[in-house]
C-alpha positions as CSV (number, residue, x, y, z in Angstrom):
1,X,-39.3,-21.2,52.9
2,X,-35.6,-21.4,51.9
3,X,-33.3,-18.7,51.2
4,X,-31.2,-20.2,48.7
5,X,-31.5,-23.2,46.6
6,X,-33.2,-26.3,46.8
7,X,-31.1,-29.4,46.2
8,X,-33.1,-32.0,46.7
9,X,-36.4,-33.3,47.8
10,X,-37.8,-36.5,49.3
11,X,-40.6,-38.5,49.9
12,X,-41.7,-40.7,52.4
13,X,-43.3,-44.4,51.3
14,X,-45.6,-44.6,54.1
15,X,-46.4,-41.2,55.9
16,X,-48.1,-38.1,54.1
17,X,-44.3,-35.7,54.5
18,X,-41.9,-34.9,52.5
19,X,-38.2,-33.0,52.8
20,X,-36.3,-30.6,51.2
21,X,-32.7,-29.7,51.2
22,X,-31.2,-26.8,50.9
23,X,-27.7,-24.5,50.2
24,X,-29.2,-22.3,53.1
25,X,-28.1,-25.2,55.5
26,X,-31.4,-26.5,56.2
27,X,-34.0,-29.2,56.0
28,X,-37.7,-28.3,55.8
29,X,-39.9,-31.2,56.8
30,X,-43.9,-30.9,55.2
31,X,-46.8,-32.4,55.8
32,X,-48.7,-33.1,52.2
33,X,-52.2,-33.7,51.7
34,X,-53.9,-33.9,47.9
35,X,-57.4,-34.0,47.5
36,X,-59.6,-35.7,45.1
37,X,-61.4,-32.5,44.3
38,X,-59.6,-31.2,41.7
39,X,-60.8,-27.7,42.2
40,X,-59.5,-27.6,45.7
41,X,-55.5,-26.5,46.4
42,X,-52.8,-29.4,47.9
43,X,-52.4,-28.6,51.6
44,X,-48.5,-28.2,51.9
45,X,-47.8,-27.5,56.2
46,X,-44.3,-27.1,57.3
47,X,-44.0,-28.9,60.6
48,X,-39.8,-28.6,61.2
49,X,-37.1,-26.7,60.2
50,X,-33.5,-28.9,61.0
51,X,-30.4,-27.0,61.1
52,X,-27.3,-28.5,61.5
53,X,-25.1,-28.7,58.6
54,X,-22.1,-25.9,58.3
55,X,-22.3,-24.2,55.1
56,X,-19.3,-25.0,52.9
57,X,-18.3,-23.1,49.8
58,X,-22.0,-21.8,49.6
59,X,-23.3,-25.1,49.6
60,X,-25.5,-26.6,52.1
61,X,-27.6,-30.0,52.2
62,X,-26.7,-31.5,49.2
63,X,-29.2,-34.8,49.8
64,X,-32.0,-35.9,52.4
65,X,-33.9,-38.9,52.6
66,X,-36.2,-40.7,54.7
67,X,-35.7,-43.8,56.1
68,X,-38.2,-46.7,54.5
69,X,-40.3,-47.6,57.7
70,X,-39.5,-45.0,60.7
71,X,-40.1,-40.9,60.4
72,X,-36.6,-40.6,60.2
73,X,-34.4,-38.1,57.8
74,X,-31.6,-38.8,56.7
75,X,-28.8,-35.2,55.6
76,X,-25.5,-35.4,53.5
77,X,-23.7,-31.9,53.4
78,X,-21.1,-30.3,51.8
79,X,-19.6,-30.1,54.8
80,X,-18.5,-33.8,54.6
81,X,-20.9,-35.2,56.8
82,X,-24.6,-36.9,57.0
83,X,-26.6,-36.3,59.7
84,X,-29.7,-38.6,61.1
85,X,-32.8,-36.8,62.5
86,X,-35.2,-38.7,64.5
């Protein structure tokens, strides 16, 4: 779902989503679901797309991570700054 390159991805510890970063300027948050079938696909949904980082020298969202206990991500960008979505 991004346009440019990913830069980094995360997981969260205790709910089933992860994030990915992006040079576009984005974050893509996903709900992941594996089953134990091994004939049947991973269900990857996207649930939210955060903007909010400026692009900077065609770079984006150089980092994301979640927080350890709460549904919170957090951004670094290349536009000096790091963001918190809750």
């Amino acid at each position: 779902h991004h346009k440019k390159a990913v830069r980094s991805v995360a997981y969260h510890r205790g709910y089933p989503l992860f994030a990915s970063a992006s040079d576009d300027g984005s974050v893509i948050i996903c709900h992941g679901t594996v089953y134990n079938d091994l004939l049947q696909n991973p269900l990857i949904v996207p649930v939210k797309v955060l903007r909010g980082h400026v692009i900077t020298h065609d770079l984006g969202v150089l980092d994301v991570t979640f927080h350890p206990t709460q549904p919170w991500v957090f951004s670094s960008g290349a536009d000096a700054t790091i963001r918190l979505f809750t």
